[in-house]
VMD Tcl script that builds the backbone (N, CA, C; Angstrom):
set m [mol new atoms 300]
animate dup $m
set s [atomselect $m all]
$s set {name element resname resid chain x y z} {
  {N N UNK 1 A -220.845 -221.193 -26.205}
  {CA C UNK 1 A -219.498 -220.690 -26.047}
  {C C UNK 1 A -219.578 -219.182 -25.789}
  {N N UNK 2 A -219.012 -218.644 -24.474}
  {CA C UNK 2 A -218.968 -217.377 -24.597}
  {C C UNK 2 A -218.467 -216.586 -25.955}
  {N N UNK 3 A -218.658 -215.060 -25.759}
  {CA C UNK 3 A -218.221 -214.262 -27.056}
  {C C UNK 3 A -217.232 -214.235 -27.286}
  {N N UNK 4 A -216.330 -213.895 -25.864}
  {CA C UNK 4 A -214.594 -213.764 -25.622}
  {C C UNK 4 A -213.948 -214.657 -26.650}
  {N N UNK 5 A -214.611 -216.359 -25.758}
  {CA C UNK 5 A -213.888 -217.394 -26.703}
  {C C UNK 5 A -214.148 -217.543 -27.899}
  {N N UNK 6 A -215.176 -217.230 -28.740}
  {CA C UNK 6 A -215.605 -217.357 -30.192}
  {C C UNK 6 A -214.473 -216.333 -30.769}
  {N N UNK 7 A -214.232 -215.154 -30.605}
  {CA C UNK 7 A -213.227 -214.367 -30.648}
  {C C UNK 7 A -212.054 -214.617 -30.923}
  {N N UNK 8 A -211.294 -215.539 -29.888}
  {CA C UNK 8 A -210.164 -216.256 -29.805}
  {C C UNK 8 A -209.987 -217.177 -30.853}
  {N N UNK 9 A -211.069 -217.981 -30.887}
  {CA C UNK 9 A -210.858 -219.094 -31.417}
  {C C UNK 9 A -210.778 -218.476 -33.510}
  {N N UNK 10 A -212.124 -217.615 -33.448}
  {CA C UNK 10 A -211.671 -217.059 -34.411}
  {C C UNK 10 A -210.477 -216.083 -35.216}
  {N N UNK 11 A -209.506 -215.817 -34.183}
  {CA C UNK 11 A -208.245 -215.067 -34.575}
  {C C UNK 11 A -207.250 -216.250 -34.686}
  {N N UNK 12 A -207.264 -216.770 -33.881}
  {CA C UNK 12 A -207.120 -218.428 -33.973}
  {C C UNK 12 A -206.710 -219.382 -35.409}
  {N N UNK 13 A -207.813 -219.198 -35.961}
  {CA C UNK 13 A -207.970 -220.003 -36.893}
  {C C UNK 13 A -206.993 -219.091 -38.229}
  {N N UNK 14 A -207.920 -218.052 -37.743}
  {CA C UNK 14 A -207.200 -216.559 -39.029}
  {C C UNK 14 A -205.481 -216.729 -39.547}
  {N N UNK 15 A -204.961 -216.660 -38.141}
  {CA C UNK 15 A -203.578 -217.048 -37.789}
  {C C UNK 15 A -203.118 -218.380 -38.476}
  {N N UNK 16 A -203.832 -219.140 -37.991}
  {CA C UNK 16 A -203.082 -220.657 -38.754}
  {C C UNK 16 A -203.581 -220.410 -40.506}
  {N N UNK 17 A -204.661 -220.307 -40.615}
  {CA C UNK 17 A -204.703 -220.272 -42.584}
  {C C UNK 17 A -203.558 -218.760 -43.120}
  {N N UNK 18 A -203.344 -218.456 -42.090}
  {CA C UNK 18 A -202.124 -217.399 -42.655}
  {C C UNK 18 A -200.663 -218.294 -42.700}
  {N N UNK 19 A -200.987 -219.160 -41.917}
  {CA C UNK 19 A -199.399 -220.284 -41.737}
  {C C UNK 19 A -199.790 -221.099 -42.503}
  {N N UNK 20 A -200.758 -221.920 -43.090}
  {CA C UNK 20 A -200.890 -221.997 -43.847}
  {C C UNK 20 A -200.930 -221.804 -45.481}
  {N N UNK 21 A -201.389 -220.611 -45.326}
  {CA C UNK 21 A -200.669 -220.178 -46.667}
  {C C UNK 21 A -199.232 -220.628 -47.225}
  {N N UNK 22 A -198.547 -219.072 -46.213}
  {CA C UNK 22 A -197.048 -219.403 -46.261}
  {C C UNK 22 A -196.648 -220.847 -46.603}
  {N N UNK 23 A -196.865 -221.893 -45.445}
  {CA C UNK 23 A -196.540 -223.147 -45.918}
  {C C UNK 23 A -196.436 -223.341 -47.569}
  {N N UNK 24 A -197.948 -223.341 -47.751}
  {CA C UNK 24 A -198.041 -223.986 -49.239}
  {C C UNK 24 A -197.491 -223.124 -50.046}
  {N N UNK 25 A -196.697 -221.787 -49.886}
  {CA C UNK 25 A -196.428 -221.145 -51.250}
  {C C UNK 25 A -194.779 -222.079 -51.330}
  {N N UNK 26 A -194.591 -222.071 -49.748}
  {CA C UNK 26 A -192.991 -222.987 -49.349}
  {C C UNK 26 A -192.718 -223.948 -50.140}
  {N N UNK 27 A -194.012 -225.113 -50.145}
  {CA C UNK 27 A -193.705 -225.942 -50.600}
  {C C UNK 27 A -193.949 -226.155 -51.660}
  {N N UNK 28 A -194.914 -225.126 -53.123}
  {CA C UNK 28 A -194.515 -224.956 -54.228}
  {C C UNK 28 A -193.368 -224.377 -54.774}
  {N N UNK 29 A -192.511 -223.740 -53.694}
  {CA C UNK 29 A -191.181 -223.740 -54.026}
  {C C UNK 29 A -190.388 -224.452 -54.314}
  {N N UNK 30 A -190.573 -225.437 -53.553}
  {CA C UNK 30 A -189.690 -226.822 -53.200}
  {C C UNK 30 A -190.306 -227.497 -54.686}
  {N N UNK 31 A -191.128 -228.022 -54.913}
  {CA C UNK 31 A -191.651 -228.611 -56.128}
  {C C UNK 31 A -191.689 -228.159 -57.487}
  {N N UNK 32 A -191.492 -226.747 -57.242}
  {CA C UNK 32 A -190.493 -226.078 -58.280}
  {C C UNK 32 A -189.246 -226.614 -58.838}
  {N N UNK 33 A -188.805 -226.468 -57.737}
  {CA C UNK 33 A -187.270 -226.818 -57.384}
  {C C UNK 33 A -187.182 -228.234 -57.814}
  {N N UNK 34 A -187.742 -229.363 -57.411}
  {CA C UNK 34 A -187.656 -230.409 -57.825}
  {C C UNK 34 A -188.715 -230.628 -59.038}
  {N N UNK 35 A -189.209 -229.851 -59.861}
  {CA C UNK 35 A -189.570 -230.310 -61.070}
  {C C UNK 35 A -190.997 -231.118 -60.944}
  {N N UNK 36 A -191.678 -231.287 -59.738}
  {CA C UNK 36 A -192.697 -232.396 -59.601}
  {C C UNK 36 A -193.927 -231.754 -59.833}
  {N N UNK 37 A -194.643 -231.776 -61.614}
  {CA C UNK 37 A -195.650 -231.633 -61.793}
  {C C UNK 37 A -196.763 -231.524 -60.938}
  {N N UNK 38 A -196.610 -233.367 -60.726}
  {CA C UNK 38 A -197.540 -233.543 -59.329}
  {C C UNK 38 A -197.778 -232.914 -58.343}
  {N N UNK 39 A -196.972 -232.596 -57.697}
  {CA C UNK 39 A -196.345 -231.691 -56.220}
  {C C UNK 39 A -196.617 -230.417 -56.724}
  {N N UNK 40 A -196.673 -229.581 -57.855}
  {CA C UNK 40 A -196.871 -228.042 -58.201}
  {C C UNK 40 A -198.178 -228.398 -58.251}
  {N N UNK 41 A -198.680 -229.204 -58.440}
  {CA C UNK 41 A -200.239 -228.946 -59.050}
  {C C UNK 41 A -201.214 -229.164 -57.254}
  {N N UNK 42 A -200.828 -230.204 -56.426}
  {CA C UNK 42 A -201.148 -230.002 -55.489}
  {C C UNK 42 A -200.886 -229.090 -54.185}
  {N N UNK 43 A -200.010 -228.626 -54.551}
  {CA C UNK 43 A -199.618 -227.272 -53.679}
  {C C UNK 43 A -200.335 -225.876 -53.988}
  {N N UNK 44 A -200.731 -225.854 -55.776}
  {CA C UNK 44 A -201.105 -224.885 -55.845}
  {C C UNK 44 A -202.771 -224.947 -55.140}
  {N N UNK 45 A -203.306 -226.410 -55.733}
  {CA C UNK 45 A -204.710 -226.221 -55.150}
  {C C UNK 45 A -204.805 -226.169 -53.818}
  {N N UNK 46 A -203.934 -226.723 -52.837}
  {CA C UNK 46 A -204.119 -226.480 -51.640}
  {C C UNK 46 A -203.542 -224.679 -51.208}
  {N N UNK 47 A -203.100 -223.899 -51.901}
  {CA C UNK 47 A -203.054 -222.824 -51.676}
  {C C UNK 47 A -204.027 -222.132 -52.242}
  {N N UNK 48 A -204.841 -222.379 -53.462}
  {CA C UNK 48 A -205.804 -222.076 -53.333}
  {C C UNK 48 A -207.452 -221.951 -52.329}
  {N N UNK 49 A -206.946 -223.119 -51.977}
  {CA C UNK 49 A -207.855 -223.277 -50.901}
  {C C UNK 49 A -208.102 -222.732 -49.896}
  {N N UNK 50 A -206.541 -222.770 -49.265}
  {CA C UNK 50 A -206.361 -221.751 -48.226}
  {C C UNK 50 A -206.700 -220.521 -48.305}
  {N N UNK 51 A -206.784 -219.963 -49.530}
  {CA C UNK 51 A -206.832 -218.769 -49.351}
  {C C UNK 51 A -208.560 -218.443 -50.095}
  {N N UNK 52 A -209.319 -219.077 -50.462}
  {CA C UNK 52 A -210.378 -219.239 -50.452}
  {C C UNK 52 A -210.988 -218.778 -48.922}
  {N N UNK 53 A -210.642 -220.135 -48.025}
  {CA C UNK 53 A -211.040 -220.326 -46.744}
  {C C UNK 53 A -210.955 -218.979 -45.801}
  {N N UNK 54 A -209.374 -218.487 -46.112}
  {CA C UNK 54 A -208.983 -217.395 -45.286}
  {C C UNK 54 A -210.069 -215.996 -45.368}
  {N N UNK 55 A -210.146 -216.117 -46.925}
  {CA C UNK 55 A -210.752 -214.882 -47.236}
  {C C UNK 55 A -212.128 -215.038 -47.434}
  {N N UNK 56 A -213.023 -216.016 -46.735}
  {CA C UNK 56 A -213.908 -216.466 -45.729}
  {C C UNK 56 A -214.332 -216.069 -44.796}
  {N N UNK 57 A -212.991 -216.140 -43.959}
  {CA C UNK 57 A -212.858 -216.145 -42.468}
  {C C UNK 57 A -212.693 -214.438 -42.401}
  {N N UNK 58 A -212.245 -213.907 -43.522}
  {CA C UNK 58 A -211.572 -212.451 -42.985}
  {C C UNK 58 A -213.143 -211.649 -43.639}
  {N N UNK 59 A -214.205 -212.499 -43.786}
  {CA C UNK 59 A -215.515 -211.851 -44.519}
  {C C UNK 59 A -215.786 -211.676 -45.903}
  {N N UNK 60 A -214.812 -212.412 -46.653}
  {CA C UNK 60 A -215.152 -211.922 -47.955}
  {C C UNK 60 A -215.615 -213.916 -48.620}
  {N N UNK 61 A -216.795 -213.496 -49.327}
  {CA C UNK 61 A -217.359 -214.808 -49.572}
  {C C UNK 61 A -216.759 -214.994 -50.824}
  {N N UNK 62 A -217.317 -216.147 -51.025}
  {CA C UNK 62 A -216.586 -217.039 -52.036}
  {C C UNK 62 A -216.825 -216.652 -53.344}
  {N N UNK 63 A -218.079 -216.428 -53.444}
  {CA C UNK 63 A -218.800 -215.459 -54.715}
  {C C UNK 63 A -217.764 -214.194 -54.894}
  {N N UNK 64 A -218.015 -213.678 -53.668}
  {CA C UNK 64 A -217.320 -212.106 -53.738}
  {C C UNK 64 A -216.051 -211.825 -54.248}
  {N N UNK 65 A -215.280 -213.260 -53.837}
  {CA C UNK 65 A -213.813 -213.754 -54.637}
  {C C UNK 65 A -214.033 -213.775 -55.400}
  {N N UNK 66 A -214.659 -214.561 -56.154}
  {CA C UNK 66 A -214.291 -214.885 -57.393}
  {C C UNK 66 A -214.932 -213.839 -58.530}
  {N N UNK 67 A -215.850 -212.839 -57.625}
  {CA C UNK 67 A -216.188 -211.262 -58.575}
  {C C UNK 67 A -215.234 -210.805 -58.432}
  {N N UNK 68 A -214.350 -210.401 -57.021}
  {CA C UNK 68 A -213.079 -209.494 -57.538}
  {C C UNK 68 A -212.319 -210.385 -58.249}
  {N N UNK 69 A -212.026 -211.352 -58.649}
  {CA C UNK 69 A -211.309 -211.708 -59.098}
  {C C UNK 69 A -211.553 -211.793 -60.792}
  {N N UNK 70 A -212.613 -211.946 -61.241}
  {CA C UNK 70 A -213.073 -211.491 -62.303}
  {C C UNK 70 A -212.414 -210.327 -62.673}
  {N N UNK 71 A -213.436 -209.147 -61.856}
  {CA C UNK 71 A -212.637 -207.655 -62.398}
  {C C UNK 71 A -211.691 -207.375 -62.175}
  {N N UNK 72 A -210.429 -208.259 -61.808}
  {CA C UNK 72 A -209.484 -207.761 -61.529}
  {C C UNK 72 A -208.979 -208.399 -63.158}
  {N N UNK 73 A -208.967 -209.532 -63.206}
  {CA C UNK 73 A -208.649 -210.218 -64.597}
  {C C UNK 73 A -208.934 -209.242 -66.094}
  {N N UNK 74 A -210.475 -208.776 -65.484}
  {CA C UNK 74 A -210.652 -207.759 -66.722}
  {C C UNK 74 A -210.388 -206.395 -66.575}
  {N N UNK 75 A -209.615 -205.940 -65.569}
  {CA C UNK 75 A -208.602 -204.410 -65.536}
  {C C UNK 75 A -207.686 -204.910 -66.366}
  {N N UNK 76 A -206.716 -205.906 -65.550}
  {CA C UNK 76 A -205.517 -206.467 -66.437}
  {C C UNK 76 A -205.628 -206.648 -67.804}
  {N N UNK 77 A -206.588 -206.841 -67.965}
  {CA C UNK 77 A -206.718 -207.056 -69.761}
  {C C UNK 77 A -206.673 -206.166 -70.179}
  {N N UNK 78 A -207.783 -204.815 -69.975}
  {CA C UNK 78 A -207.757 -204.079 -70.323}
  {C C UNK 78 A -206.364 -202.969 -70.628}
  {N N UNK 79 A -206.059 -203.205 -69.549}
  {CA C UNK 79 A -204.444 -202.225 -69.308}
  {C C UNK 79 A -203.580 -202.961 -69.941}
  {N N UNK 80 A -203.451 -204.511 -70.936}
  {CA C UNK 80 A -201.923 -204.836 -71.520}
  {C C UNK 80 A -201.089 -205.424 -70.418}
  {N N UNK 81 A -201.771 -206.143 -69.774}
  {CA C UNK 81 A -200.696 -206.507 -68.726}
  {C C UNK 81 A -199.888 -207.315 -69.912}
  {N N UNK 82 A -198.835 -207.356 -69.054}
  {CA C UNK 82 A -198.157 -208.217 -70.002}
  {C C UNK 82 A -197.742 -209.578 -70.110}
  {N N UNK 83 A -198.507 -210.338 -69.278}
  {CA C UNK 83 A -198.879 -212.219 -69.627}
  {C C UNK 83 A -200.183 -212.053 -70.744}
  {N N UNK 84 A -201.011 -210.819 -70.741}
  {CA C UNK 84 A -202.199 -211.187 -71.781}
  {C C UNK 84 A -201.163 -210.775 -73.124}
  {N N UNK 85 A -200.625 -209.842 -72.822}
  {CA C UNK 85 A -199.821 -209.511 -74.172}
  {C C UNK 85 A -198.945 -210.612 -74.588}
  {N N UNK 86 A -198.425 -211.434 -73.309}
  {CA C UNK 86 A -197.952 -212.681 -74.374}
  {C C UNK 86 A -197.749 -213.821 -74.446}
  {N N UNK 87 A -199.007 -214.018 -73.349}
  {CA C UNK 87 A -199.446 -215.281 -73.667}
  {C C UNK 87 A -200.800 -215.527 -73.773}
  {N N UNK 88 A -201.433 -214.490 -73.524}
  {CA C UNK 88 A -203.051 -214.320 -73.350}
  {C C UNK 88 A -203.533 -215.217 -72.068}
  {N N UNK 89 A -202.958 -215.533 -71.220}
  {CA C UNK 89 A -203.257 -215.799 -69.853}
  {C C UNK 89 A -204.097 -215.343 -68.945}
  {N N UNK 90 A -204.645 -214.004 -69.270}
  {CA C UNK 90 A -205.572 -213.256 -68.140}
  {C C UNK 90 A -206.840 -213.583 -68.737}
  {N N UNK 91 A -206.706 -213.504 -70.024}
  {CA C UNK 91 A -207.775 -213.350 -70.894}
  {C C UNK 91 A -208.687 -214.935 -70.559}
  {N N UNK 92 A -207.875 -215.893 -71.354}
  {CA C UNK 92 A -208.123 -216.996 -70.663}
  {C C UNK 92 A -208.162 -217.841 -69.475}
  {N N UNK 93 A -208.078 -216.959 -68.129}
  {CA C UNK 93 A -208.656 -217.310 -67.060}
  {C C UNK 93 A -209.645 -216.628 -66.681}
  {N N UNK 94 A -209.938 -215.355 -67.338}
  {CA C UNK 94 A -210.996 -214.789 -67.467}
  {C C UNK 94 A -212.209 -215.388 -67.781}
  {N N UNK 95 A -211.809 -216.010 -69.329}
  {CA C UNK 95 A -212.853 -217.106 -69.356}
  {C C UNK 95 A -213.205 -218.136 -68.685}
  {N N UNK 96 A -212.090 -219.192 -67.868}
  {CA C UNK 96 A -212.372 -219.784 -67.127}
  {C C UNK 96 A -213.446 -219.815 -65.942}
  {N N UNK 97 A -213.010 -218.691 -65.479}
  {CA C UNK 97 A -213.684 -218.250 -64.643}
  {C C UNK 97 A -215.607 -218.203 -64.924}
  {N N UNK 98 A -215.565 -217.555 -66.147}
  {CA C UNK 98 A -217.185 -216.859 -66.461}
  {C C UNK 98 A -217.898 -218.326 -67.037}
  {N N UNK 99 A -216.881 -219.541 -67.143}
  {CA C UNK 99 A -217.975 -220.781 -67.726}
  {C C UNK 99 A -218.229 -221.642 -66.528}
  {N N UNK 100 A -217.974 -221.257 -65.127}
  {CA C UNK 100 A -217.997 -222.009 -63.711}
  {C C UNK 100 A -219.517 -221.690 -63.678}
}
mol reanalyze $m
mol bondsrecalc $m
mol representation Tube
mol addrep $m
């Protein structure tokens, strides 16, 4: 495949997991809205995904995610956000995270 088209195809793709996204935050709205456990829980993982994938595609690996995402969990802690203050939520996805 020429370079041009690898190019394309790769802005391409960039573009749709960005419509993607959007989609799925849409339709955890909607499943909000209608209360469907089910439907929140699969919307969220498929937005997770997406944005796994995206931030892939935009160069940042999967490891590398889930390090910033670590230290980002343990700024927030540190600083009192305030879901750790009251529910301890950062804290404990913090851990989540470090037993993968």
């Amino acid at each position: 495949m020429p370079k041009e088209m690898d190019v394309v195809k790769r802005a391409k793709v960039i573009e749709w997991l960005k419509t993607e996204v959007l989609d799925q935050v849409s339709r955890l709205f909607k499943a909000m809205w209608e209360g469907s456990t089910a439907r929140i829980g699969d919307c969220l993982a498929s937005l997770m995904m997406s944005s796994y994938i995206l931030g892939r595609r935009l160069g940042v690996s999967y490891r590398e995610l889930d390090d910033l995402l670590i230290d980002k969990l343990r700024r927030h802690r540190k600083e009192g956000h305030q879901l750790e203050d009251w529910y301890q939520d950062i804290s404990a996805l913090e851990e989540h995270m470090r037993k993968r």
